[in-house]
Biopython code that builds the backbone (N, CA, C, O; Angstrom):
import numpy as np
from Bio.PDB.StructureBuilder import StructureBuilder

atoms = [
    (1, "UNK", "N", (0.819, -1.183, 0.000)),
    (1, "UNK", "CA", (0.000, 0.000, 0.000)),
    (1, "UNK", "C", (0.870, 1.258, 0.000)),
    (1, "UNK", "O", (0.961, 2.130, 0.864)),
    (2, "UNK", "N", (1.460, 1.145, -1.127)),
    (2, "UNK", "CA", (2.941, 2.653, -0.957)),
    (2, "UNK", "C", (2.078, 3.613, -2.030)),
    (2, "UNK", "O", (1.507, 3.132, -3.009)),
    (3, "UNK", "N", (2.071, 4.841, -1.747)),
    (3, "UNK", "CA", (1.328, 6.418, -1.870)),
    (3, "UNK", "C", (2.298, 6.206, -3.320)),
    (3, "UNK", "O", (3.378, 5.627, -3.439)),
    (4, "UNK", "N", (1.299, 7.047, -4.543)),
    (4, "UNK", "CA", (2.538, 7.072, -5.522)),
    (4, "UNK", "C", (3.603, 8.394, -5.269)),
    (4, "UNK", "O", (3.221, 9.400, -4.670)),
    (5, "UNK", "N", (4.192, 8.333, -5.498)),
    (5, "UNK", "CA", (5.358, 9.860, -5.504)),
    (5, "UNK", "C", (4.139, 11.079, -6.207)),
    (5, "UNK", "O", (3.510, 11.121, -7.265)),
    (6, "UNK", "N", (4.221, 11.905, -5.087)),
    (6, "UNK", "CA", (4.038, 13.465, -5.408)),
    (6, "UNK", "C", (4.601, 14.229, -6.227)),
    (6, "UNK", "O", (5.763, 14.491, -5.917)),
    (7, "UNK", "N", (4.134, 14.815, -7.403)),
    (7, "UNK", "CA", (5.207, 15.722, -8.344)),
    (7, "UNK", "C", (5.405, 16.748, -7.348)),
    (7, "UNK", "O", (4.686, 17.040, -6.393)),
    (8, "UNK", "N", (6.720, 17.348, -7.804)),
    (8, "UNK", "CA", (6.793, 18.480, -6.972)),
    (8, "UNK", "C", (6.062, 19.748, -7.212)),
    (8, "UNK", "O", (5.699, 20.024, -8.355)),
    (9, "UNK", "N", (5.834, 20.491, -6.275)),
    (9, "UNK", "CA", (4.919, 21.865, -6.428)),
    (9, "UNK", "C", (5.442, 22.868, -7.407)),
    (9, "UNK", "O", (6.592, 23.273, -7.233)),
    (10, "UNK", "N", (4.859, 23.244, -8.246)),
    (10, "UNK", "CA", (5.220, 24.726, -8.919)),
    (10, "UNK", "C", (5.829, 25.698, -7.722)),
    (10, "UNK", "O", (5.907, 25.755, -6.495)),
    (11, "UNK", "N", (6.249, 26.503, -9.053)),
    (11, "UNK", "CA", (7.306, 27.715, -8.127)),
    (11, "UNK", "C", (5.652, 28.316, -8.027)),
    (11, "UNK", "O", (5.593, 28.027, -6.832)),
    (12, "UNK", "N", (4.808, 28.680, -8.196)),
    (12, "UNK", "CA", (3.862, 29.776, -7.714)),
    (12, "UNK", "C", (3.087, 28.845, -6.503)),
    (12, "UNK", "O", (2.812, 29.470, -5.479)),
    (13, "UNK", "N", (2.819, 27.802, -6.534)),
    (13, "UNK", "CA", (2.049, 27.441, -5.038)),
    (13, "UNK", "C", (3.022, 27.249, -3.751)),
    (13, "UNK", "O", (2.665, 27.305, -2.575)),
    (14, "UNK", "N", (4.395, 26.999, -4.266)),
    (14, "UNK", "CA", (5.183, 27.465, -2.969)),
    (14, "UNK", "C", (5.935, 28.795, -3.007)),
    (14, "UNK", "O", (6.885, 28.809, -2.225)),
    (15, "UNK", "N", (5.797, 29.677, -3.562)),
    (15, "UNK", "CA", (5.716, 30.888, -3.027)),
    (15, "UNK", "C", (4.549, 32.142, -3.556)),
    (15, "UNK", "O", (4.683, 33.243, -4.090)),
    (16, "UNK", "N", (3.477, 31.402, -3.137)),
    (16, "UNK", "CA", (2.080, 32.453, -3.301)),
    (16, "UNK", "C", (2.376, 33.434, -2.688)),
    (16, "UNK", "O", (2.421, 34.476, -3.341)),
    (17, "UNK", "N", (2.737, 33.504, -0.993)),
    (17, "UNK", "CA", (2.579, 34.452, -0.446)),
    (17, "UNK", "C", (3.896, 35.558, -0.442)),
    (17, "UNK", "O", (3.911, 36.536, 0.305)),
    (18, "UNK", "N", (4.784, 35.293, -1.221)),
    (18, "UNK", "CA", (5.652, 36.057, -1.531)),
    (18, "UNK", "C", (5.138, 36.844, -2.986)),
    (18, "UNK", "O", (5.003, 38.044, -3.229)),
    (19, "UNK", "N", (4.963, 35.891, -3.651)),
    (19, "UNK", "CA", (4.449, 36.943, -5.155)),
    (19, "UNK", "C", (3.123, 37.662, -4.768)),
    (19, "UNK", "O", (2.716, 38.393, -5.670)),
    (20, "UNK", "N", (2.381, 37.636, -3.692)),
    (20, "UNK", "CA", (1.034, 38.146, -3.289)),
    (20, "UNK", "C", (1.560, 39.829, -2.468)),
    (20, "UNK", "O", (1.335, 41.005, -2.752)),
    (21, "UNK", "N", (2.193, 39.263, -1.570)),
    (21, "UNK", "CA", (2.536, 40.501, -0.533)),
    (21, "UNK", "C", (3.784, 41.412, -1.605)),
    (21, "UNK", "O", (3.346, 42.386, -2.218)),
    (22, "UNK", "N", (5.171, 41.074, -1.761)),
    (22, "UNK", "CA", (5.822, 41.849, -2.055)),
    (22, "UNK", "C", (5.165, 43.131, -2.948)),
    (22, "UNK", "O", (5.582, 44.208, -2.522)),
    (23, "UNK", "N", (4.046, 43.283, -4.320)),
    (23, "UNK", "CA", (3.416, 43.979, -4.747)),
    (23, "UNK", "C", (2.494, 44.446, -4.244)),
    (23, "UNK", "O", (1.983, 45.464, -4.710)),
    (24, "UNK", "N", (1.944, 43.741, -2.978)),
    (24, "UNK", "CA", (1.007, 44.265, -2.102)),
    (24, "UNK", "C", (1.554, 45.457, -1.109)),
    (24, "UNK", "O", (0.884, 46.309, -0.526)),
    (25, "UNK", "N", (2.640, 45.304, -1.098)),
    (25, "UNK", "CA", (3.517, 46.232, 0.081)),
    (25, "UNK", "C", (4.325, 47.322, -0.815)),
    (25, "UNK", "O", (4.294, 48.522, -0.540)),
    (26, "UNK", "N", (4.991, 46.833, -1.824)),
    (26, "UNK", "CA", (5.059, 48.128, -2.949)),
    (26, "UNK", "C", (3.861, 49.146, -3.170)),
    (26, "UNK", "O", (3.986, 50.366, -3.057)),
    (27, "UNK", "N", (2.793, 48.550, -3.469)),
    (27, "UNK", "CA", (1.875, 49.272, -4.054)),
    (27, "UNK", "C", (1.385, 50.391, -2.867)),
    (27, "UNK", "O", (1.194, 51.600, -3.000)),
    (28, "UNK", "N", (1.251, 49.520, -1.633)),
    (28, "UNK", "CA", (1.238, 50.597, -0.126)),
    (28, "UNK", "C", (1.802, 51.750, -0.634)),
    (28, "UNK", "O", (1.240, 52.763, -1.051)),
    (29, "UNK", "N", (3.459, 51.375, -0.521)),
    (29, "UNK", "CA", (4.486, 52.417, -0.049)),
    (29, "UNK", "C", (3.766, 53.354, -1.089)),
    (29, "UNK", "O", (3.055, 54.244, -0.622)),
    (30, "UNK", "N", (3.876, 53.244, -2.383)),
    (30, "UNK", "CA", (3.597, 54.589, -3.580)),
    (30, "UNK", "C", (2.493, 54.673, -3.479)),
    (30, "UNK", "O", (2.120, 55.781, -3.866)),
    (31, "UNK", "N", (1.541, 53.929, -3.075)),
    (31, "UNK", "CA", (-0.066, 54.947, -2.740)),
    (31, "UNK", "C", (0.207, 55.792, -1.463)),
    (31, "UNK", "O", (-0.571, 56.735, -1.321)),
    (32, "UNK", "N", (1.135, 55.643, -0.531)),
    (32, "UNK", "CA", (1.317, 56.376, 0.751)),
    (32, "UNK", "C", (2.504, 57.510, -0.202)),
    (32, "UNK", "O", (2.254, 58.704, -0.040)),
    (33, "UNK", "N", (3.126, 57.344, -0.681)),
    (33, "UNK", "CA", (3.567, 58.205, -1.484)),
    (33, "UNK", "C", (3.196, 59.489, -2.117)),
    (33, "UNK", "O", (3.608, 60.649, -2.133)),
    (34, "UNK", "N", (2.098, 58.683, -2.709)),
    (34, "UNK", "CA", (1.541, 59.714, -4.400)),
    (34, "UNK", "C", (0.407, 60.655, -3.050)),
    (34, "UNK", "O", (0.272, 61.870, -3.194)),
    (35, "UNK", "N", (-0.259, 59.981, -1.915)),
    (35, "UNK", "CA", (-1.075, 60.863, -1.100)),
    (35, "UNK", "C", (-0.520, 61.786, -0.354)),
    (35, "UNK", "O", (-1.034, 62.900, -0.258)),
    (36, "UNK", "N", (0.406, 61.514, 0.166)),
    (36, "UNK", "CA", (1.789, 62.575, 0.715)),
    (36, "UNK", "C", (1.637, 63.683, -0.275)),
    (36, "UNK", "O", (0.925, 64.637, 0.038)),
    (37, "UNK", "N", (2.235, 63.658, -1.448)),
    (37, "UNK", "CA", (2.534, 64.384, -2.601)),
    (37, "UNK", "C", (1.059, 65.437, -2.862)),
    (37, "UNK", "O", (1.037, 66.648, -3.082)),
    (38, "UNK", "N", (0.436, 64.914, -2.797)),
    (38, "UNK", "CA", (-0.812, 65.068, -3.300)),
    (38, "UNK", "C", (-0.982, 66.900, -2.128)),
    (38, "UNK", "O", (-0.924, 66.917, -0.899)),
    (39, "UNK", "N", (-1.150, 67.952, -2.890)),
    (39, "UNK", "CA", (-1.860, 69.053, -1.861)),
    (39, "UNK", "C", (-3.370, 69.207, -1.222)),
    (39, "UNK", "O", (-3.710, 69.721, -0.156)),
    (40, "UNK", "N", (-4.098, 68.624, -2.176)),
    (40, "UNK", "CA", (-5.040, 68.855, -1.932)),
    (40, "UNK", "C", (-5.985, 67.740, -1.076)),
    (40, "UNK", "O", (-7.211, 67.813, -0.988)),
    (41, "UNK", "N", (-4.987, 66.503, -0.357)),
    (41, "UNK", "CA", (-5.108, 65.809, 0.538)),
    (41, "UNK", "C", (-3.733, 66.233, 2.073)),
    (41, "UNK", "O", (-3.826, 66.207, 3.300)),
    (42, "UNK", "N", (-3.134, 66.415, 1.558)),
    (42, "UNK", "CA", (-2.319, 67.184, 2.574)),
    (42, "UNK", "C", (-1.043, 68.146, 2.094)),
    (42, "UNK", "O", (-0.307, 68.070, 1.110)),
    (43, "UNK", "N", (-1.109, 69.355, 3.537)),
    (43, "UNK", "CA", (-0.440, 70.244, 2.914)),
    (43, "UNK", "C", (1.633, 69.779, 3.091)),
    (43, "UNK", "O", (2.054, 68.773, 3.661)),
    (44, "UNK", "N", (2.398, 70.725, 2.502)),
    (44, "UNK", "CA", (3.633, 70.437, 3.109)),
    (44, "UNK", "C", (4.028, 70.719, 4.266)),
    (44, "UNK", "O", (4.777, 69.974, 4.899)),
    (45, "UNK", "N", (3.612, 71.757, 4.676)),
    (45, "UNK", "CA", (3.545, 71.409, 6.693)),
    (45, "UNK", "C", (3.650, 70.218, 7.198)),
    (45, "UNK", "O", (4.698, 69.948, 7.784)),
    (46, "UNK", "N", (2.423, 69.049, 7.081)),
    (46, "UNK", "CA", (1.847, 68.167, 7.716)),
    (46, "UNK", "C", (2.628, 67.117, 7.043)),
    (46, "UNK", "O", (2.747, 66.138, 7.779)),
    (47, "UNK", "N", (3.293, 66.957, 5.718)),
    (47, "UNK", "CA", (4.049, 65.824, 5.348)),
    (47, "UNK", "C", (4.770, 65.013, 6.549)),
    (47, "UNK", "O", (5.392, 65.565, 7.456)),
    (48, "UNK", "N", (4.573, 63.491, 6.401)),
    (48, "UNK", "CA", (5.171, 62.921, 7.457)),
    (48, "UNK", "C", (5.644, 61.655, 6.277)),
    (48, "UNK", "O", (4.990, 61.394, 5.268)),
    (49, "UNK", "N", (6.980, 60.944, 6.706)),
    (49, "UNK", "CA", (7.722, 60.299, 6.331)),
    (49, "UNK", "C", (6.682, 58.899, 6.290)),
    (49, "UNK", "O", (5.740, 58.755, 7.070)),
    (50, "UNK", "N", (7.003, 58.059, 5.376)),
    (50, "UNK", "CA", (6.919, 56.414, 4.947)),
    (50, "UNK", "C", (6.875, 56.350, 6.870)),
    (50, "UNK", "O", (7.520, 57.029, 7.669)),
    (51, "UNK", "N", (5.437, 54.815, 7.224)),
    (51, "UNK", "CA", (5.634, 54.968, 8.496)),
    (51, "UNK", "C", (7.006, 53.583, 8.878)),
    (51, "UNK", "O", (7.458, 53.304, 9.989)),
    (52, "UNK", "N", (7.328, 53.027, 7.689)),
    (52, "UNK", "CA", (8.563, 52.015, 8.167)),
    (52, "UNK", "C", (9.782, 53.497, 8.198)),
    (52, "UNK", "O", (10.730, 53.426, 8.979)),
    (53, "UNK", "N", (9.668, 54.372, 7.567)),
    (53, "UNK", "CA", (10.680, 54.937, 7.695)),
    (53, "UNK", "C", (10.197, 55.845, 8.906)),
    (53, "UNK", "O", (11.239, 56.190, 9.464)),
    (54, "UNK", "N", (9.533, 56.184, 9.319)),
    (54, "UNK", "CA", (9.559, 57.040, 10.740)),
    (54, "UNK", "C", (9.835, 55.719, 12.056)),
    (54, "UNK", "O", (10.661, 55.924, 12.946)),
    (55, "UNK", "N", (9.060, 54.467, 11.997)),
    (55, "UNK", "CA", (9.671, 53.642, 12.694)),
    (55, "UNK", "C", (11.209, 53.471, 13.001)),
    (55, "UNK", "O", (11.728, 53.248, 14.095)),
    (56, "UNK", "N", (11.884, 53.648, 11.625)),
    (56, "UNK", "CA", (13.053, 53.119, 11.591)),
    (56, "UNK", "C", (13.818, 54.177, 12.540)),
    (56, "UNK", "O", (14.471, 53.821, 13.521)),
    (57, "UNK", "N", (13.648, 55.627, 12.099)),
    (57, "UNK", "CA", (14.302, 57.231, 13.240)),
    (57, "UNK", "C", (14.072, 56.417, 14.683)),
    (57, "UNK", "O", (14.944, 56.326, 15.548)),
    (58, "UNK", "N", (12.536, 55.761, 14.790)),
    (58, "UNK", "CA", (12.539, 55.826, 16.105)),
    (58, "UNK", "C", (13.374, 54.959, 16.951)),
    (58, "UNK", "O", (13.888, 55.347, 18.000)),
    (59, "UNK", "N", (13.523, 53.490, 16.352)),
    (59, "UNK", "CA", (14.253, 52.755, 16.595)),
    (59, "UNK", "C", (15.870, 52.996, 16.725)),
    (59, "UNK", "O", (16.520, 52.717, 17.733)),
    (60, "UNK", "N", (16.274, 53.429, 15.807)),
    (60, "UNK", "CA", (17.715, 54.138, 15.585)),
    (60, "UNK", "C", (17.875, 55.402, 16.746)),
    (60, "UNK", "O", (18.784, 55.243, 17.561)),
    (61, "UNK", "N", (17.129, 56.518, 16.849)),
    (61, "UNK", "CA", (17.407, 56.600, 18.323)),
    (61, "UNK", "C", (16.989, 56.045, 19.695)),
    (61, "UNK", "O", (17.567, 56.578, 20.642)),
    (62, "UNK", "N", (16.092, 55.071, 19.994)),
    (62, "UNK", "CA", (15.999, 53.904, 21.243)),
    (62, "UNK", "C", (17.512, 53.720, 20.868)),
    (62, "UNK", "O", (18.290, 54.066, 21.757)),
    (63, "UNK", "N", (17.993, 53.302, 19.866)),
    (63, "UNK", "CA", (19.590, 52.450, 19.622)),
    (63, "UNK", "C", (20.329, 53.217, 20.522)),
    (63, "UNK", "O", (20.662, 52.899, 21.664)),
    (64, "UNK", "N", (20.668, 54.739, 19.637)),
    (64, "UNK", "CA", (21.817, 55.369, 20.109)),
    (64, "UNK", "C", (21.678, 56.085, 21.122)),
    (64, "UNK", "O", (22.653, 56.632, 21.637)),
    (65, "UNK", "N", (20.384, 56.225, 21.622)),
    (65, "UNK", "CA", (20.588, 56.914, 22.581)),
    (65, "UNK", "C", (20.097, 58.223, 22.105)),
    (65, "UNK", "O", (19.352, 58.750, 22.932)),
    (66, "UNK", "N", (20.326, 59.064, 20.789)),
    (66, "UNK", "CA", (20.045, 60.044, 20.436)),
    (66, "UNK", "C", (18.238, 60.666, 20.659)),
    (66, "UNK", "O", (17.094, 60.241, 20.499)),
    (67, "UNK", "N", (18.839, 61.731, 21.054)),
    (67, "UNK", "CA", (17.078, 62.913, 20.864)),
    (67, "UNK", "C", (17.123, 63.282, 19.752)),
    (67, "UNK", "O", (18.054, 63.607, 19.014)),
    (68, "UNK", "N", (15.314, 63.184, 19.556)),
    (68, "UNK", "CA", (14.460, 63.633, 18.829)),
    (68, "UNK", "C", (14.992, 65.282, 17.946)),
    (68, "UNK", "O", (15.056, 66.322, 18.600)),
    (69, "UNK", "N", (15.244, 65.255, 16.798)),
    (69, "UNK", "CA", (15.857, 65.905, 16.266)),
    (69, "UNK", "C", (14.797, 67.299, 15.970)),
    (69, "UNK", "O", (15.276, 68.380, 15.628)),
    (70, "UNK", "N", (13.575, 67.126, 16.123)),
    (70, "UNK", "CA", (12.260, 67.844, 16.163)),
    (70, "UNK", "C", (12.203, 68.708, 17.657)),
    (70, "UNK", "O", (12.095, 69.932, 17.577)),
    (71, "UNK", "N", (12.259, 68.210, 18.717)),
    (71, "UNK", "CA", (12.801, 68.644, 19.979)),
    (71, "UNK", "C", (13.921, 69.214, 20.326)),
    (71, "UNK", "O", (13.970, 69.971, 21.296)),
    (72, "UNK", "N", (15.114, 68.890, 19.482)),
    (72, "UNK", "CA", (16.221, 69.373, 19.889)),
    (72, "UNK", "C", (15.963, 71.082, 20.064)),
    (72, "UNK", "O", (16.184, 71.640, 21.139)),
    (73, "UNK", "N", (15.613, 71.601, 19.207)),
    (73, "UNK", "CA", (15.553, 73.689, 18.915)),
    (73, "UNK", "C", (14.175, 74.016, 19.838)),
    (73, "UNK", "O", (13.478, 75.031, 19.834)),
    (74, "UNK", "N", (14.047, 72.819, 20.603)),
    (74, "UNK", "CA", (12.817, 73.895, 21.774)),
    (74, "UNK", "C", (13.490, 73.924, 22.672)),
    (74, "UNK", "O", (14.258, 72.971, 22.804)),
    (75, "UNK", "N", (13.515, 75.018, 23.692)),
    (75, "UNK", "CA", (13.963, 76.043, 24.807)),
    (75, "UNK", "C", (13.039, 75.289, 25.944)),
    (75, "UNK", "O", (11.811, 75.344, 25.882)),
    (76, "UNK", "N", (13.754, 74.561, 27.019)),
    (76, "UNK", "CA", (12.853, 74.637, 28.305)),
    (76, "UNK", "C", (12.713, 75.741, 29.104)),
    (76, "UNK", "O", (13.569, 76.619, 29.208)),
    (77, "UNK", "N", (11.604, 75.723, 29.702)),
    (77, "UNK", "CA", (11.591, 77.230, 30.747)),
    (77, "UNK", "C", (12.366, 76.699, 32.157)),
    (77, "UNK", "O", (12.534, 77.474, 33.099)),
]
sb = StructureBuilder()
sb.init_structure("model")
sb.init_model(0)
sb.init_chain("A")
sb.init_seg("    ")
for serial, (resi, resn, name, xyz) in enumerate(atoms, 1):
    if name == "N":
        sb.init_residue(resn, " ", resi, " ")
    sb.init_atom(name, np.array(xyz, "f"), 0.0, 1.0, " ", f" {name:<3s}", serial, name[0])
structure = sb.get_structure()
């Protein structure tokens, strides 16, 4: 009672979830992009960085130790 041999899987059913997400997570970043850009959804005042890239500032100073570079030019009383 021996199973016959399994062909092996295509390259797309063992990596669906790589060809699914990687364009799924591109397409994020430049729709978070092109809305940034965009004025008449927000102005350049209010522009705020990719949030993996504001994560990343935050992490990098937890690292070094460094302050908030936004804080640094305020005056305590």
């Amino acid at each position: 009672m021996n199973k016959p041999p399994q062909p092996p899987q295509s390259f797309v059913k063992r990596n669906l979830v790589s060809i699914v997400m990687v364009p799924t997570i591109i397409a994020f970043h430049y729709g978070w992009n092109v809305m940034q850009n965009n004025r008449a959804l927000v102005q350049e005042h209010e522009q705020i960085d990719l949030p993996v890239v504001t994560f990343a500032k935050f992490v990098w100073r937890k690292v070094t130790g460094s302050e908030d570079p936004s804080k640094a030019n305020t005056k305590s009383s």
